[in-house]
C-alpha positions as CSV (number, residue, x, y, z in Angstrom):
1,X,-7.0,0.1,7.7
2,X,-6.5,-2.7,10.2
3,X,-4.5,-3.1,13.0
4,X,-2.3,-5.7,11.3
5,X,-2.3,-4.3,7.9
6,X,0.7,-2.5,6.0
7,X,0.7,1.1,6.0
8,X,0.4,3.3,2.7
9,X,4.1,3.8,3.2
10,X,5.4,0.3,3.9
11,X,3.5,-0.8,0.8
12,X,5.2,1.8,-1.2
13,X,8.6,0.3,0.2
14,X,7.2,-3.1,-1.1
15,X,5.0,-3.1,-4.1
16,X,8.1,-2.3,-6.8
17,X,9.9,-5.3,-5.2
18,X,7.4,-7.9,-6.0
19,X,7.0,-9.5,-10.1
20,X,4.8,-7.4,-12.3
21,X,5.2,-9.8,-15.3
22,X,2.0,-11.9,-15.8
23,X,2.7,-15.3,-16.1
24,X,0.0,-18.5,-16.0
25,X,-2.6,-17.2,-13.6
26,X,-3.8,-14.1,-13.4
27,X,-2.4,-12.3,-10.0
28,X,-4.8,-11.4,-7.3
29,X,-4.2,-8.4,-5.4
30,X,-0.8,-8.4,-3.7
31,X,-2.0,-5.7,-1.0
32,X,-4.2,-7.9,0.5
33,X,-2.7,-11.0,0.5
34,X,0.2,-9.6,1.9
35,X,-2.0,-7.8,4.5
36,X,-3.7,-11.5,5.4
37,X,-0.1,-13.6,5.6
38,X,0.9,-10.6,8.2
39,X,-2.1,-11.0,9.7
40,X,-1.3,-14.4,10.8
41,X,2.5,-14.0,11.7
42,X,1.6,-10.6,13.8
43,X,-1.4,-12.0,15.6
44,X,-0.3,-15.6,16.3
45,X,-3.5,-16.9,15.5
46,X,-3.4,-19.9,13.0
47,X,-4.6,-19.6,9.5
48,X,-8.3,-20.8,9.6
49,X,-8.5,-17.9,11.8
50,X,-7.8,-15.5,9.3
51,X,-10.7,-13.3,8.2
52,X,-12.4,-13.4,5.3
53,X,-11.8,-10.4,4.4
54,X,-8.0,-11.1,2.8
55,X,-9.4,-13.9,0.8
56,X,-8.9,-17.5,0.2
């Protein structure tokens, strides 16, 4: 785990909140994505910054 990613509990909190109905494209993973759009808010830094490692 990263220092800016969700915990196994916030996710938990999370994951039944978000659409599991697949619609039009297929989803990615919602973990990481998540993970890489707090990564930007809690480090400040802008998005090209972001590391590759939460995708596109």
């Amino acid at each position: 785990m990263n220092r800016y990613d969700l915990t196994d509990f916030e996710w938990r909190v999370i994951e039944p909140l978000l659409p599991h109905k697949p619609r039009g494209v297929p989803r990615v993973d919602d973990q990481k994505v998540l993970n890489g759009i707090f990564w930007v808010l809690r480090s400040g830094a802008p998005w090209r910054d972001m590391p590759e490692r939460y995708g596109p």
